[in-house]
N, C-alpha and C positions, 0 to 999 in steps of 0.2 A: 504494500500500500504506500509507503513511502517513497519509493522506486515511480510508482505512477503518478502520485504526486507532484515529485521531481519534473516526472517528465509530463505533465500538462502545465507545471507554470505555475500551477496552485501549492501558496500555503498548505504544511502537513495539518494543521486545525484548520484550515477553512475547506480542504478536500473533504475531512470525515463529517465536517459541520453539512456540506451539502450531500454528504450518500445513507446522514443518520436519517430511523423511519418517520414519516412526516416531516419532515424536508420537504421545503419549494427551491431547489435548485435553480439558477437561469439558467433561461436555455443555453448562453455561451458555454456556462459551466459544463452543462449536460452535454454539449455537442464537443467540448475537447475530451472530456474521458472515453467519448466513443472515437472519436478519431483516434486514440491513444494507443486505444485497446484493438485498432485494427476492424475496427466492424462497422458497416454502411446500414444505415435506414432507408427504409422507402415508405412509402406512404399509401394507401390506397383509400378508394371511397367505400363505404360500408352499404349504400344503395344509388342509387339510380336517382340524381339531383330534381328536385319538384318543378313544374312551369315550363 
């Protein structure tokens, strides 16, 4: 955890501070630990948009 830390740029207390439960992490936060960690998001729609 320290090591990833390191390597997103985040304070060792302010990383755990945004992965403890009920944390609202930003999104920045949350989009450098997944870059970090080597894994892509994608998105999809859940139905078929109204109108």
């Amino acid at each position: 955890m320290t090591q990833l830390a390191k390597d997103t740029g985040l304070g060792r207390e302010s990383f755990y501070k945004a992965l403890t439960p009920g944390a609202k992490p930003r999104y920045d936060t949350v989009l450098k630990v997944v870059q970090t960690l080597g894994v892509t998001l994608h998105a999809s729609a859940t139905h078929a948009p109204v109108g």
